[in-house]
C-alpha atoms as a printed R data frame, in Angstrom:
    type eleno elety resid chain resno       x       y       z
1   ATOM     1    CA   UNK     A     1   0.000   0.000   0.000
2   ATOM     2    CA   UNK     A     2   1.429   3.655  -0.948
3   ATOM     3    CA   UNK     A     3   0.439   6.553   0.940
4   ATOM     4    CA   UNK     A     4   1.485   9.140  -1.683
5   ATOM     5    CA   UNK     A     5  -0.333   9.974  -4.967
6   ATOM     6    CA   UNK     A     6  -1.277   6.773  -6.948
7   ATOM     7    CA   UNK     A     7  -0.103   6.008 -10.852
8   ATOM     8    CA   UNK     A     8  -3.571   6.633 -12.523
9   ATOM     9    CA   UNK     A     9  -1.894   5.504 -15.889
10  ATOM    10    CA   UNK     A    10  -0.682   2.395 -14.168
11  ATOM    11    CA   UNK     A    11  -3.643   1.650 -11.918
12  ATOM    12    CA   UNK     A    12  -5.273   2.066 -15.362
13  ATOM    13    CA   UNK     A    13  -3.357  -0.454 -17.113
14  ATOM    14    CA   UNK     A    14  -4.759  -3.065 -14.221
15  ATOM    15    CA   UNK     A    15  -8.313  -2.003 -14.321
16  ATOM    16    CA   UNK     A    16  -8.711  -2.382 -18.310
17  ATOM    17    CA   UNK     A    17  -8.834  -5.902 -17.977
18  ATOM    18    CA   UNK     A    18 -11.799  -5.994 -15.226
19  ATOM    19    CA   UNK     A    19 -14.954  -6.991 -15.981
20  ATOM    20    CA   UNK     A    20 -16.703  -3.879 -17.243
21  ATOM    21    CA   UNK     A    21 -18.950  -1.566 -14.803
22  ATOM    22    CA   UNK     A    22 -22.716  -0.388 -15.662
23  ATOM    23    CA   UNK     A    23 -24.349   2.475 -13.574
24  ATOM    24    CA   UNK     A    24 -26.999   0.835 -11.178
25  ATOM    25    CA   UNK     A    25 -27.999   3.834  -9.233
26  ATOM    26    CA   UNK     A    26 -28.415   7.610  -9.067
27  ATOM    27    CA   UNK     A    27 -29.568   9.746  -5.716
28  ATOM    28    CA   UNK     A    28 -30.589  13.302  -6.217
29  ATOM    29    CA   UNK     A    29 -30.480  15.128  -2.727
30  ATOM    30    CA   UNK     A    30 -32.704  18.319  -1.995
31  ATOM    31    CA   UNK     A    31 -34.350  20.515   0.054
32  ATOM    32    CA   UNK     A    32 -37.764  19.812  -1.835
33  ATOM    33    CA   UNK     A    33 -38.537  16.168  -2.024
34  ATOM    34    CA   UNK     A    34 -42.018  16.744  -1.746
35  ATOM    35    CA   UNK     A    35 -42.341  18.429  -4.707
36  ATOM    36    CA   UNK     A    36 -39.831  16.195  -6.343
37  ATOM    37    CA   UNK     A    37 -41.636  12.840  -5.474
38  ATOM    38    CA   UNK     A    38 -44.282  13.214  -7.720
39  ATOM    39    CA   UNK     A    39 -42.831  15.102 -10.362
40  ATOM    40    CA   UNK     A    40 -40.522  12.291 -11.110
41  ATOM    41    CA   UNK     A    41 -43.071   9.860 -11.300
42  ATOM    42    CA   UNK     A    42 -44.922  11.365 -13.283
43  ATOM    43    CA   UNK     A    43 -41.736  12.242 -15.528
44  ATOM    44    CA   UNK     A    44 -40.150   8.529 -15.343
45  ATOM    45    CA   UNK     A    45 -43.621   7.119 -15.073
46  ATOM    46    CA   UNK     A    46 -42.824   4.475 -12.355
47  ATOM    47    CA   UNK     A    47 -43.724   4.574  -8.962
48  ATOM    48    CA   UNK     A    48 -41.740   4.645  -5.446
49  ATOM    49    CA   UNK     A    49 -40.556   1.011  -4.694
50  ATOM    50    CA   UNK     A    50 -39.324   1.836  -1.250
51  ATOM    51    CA   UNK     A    51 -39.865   5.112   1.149
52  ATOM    52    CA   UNK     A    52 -38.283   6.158   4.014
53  ATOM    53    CA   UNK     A    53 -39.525   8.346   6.797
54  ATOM    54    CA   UNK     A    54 -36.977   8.622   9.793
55  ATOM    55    CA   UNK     A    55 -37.787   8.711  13.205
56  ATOM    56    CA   UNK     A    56 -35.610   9.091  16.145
57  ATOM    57    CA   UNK     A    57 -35.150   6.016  16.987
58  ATOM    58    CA   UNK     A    58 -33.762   4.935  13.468
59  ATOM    59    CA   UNK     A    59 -30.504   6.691  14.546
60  ATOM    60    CA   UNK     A    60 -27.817   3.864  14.509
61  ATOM    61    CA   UNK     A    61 -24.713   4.581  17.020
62  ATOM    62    CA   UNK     A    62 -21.423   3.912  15.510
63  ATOM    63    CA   UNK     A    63 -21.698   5.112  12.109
64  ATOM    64    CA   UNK     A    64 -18.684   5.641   9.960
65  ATOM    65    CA   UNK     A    65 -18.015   7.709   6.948
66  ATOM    66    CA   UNK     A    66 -20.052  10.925   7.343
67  ATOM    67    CA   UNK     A    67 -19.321  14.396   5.593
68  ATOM    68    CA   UNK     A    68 -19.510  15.846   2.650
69  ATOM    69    CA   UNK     A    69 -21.850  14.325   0.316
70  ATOM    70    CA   UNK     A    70 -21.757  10.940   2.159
71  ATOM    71    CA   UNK     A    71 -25.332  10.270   4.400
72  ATOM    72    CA   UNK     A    72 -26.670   7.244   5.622
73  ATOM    73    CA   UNK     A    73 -30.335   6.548   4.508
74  ATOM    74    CA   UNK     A    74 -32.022   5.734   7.659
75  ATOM    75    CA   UNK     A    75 -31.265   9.399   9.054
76  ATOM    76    CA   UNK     A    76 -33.098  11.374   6.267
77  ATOM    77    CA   UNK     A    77 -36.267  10.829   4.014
78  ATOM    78    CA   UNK     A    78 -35.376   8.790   1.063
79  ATOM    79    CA   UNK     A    79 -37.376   6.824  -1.987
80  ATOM    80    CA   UNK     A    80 -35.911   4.167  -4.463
81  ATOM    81    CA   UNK     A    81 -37.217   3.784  -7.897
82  ATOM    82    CA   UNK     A    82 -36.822   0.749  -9.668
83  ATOM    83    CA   UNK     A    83 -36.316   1.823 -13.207
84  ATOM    84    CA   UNK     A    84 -36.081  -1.652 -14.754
85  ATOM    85    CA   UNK     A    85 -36.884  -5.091 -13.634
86  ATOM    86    CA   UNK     A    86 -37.398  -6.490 -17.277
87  ATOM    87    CA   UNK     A    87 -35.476  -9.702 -17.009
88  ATOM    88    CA   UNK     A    88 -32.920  -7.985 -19.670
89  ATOM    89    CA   UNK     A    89 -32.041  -5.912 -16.823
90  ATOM    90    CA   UNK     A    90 -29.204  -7.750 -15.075
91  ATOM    91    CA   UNK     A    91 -28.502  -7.292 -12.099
92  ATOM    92    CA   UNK     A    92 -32.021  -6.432 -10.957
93  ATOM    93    CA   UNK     A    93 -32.485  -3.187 -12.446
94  ATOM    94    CA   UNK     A    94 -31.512   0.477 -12.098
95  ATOM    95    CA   UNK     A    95 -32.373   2.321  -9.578
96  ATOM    96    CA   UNK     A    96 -33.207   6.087  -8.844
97  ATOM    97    CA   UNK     A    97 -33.234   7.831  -5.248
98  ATOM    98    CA   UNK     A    98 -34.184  11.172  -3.494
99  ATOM    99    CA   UNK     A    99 -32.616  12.316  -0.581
100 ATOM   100    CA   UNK     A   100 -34.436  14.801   2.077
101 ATOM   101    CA   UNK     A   101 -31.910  17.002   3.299
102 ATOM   102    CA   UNK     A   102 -32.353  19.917   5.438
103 ATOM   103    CA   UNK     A   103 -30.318  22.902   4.816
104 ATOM   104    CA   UNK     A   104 -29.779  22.190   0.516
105 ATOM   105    CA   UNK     A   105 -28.761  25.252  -1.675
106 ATOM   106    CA   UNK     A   106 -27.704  27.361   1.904
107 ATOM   107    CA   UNK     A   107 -24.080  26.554   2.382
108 ATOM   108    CA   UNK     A   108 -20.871  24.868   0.800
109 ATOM   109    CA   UNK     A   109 -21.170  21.193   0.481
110 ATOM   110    CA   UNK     A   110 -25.172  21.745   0.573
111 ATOM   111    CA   UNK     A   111 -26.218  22.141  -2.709
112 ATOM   112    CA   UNK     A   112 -28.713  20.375  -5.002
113 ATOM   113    CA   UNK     A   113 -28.042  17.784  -7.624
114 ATOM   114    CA   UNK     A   114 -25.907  14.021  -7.662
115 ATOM   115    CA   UNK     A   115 -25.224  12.768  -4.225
116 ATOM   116    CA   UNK     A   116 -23.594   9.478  -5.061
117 ATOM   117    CA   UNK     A   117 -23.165   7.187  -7.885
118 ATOM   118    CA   UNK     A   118 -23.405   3.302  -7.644
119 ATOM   119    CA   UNK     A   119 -21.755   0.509  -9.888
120 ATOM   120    CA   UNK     A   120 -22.859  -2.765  -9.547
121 ATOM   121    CA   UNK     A   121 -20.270  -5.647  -9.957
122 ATOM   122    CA   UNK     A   122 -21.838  -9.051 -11.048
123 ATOM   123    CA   UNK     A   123 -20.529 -10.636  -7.649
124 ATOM   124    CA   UNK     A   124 -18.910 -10.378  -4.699
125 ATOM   125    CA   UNK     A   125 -15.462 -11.927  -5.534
126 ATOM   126    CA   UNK     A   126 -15.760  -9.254  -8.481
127 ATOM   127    CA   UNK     A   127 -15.853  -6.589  -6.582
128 ATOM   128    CA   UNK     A   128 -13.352  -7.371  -4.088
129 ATOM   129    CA   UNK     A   129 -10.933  -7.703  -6.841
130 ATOM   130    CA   UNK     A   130 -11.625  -4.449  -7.676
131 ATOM   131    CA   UNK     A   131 -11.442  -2.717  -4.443
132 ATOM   132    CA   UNK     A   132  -7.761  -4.287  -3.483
133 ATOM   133    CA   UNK     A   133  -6.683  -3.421  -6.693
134 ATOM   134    CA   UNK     A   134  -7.765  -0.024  -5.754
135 ATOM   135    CA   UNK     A   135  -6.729   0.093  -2.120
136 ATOM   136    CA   UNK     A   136  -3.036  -1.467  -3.327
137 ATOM   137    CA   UNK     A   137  -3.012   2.025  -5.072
138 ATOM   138    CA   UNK     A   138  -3.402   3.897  -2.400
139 ATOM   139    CA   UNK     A   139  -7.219   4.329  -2.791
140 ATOM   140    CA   UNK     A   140  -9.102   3.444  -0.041
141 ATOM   141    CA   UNK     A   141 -13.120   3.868   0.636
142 ATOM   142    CA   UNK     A   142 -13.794   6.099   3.502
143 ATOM   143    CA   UNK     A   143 -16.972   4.084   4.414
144 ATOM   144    CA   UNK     A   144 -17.888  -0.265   3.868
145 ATOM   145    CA   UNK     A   145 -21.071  -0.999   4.513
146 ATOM   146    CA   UNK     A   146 -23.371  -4.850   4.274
147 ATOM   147    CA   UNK     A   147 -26.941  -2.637   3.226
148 ATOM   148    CA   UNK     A   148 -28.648  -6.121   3.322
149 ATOM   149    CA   UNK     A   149 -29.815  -5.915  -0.331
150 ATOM   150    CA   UNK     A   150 -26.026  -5.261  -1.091
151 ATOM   151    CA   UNK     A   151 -22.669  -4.393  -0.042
152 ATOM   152    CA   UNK     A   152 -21.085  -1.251  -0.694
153 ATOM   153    CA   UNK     A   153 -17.646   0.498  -0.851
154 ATOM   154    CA   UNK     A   154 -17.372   4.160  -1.141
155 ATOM   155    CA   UNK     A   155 -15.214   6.618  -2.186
156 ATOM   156    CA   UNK     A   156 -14.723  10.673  -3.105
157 ATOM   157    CA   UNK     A   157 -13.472  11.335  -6.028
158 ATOM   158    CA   UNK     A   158 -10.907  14.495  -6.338
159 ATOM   159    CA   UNK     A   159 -14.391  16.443  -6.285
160 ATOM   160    CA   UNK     A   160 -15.556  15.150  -3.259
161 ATOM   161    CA   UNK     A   161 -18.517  13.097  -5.251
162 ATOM   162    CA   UNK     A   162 -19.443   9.771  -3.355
163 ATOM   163    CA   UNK     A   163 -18.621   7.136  -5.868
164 ATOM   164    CA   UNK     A   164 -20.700   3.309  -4.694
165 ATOM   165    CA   UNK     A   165 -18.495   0.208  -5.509
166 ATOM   166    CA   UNK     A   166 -20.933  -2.657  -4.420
167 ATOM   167    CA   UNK     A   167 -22.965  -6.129  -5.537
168 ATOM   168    CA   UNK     A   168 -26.068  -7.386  -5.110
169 ATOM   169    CA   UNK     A   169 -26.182 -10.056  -1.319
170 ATOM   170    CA   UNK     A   170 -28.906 -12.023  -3.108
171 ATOM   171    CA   UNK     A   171 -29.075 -14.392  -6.273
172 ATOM   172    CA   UNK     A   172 -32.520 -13.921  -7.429
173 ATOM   173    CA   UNK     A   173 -34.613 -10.959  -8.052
174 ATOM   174    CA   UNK     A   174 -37.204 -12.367  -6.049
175 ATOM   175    CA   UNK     A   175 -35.045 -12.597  -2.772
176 ATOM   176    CA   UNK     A   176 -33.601  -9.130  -3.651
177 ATOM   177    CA   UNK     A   177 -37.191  -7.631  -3.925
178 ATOM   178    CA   UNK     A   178 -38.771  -9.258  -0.567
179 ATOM   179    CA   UNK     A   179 -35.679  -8.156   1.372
180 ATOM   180    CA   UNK     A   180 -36.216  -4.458   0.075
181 ATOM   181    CA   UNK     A   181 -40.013  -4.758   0.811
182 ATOM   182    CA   UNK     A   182 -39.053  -6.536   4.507
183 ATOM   183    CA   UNK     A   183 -39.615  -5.101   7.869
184 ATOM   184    CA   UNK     A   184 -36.129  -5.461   8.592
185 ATOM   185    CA   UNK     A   185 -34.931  -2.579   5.232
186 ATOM   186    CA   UNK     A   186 -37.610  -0.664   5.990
187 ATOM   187    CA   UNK     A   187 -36.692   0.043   9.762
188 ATOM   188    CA   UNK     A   188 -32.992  -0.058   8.881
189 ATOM   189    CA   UNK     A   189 -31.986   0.712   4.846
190 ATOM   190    CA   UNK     A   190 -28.091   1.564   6.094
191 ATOM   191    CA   UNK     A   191 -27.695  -2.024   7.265
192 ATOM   192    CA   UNK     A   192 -24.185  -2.117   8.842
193 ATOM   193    CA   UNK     A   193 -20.527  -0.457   8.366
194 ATOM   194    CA   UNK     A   194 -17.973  -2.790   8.220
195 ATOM   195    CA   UNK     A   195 -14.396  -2.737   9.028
196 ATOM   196    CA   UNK     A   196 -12.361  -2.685   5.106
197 ATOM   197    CA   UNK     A   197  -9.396  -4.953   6.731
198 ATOM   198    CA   UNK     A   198 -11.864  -7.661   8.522
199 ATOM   199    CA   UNK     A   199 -14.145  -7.772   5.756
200 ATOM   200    CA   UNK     A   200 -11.767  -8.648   3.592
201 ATOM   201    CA   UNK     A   201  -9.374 -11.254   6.089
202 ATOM   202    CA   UNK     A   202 -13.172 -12.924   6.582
203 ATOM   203    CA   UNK     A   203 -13.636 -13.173   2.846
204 ATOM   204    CA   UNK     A   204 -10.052 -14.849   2.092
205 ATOM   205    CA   UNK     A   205 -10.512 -17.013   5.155
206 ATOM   206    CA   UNK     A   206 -12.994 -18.596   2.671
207 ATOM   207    CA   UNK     A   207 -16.056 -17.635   5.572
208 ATOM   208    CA   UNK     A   208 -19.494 -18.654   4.167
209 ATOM   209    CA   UNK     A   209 -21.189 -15.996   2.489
210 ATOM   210    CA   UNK     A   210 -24.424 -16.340   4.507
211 ATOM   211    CA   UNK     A   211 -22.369 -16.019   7.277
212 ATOM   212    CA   UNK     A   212 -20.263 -12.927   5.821
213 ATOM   213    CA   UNK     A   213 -23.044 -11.039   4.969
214 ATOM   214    CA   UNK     A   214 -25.222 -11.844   7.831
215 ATOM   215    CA   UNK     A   215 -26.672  -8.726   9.620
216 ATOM   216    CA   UNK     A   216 -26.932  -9.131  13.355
217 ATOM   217    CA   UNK     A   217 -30.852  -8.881  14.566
């Protein structure tokens, strides 16, 4: 691992030959999601497959990764869009969020538009590849997280932008769906932050994925 700048022509080089990416999700935060709702489904003409209204007790202690554009979904209201679940869609679809945040437009680091952008790898050995190949570069996420539906890496790019590494924790579209519509992602759609370093020592210990991506009730 480096600490100084990495070789972006070199890391380059090592990347070319990964599986290629495709974009699996777009959030939008703003100070108006009430007039956004319907606006984009009437514009996109599908409706809200998961909302979130947070209470006080969906606060989860011992967060990770906060600042900037980087929230966690239980703390602010949120809605998911499946764009397409045609069975050409693979992995399960795209999706498209809003994010309620207090305060947009009225300060640096506050203002409208892209929160974060998600690629989806087509597994989870895929996308470890990817993130050691990345972290032996000297790029490392600032927050891992097990979501339940997936898992998820993120980074800023020299922006600050939130950039989503993750993969899907299910097999089937129909497992991925009922876990979305469950009691348990609807009273918790963070899931859990993870520690990069276990994560990964669990994963090479060859650690059941069940058990790996089990979130503690």
């Amino acid at each position: 691992m480096t600490s100084s700048r990495p070789d972006l022509a070199a890391l380059a080089a090592r990347t070319r030959s990964l599986p290629s990416l495709r974009i699996a999700e777009v959030v939008l935060q703003t100070g108006r999601i009430d007039e956004l709702k319907p606006w984009y489904v009437a514009v996109l003409g599908r409706p809200w497959s998961v909302e979130n209204e947070p209470t006080p007790t969906t606060a989860i202690a011992n967060q990770h990764g906060d600042g900037g554009k980087q929230v966690h979904a239980s703390r602010v209201r949120s809605c998911f869009m499946i764009l397409d679940i045609e069975q050409a869609a693979v992995p399960y679809g795209q999706l498209f969020a809003l994010f309620g945040l207090p305060g947009i437009g009225s300060a640096p680091g506050k203002d409208p538009g892209l929160n974060h952008m998600q690629f989806k790898h087509g597994g989870l050995a895929e996308l470890i590849e990817r993130v050691e190949i990345l972290r032996d570069a000297g790029i490392v996420p600032h927050r891992s997280a097990n979501h339940g539906p997936v898992t998820s890496f993120y980074y800023r790019d020299p922006d600050q932008n939130v950039v989503e590494l993750c993969c899907n924790n299910f097999e089937s579209l129909d497992d991925f769906v009922a876990y979305l519509n469950s009691d348990t992602f609807k009273g918790n759609p963070s899931g859990i932050d993870l520690d990069l370093n276990d994560f990964l020592a669990r994963f090479h210990r060859g650690e059941a994925k069940a058990e790996l991506l089990r979130i503690p009730s």
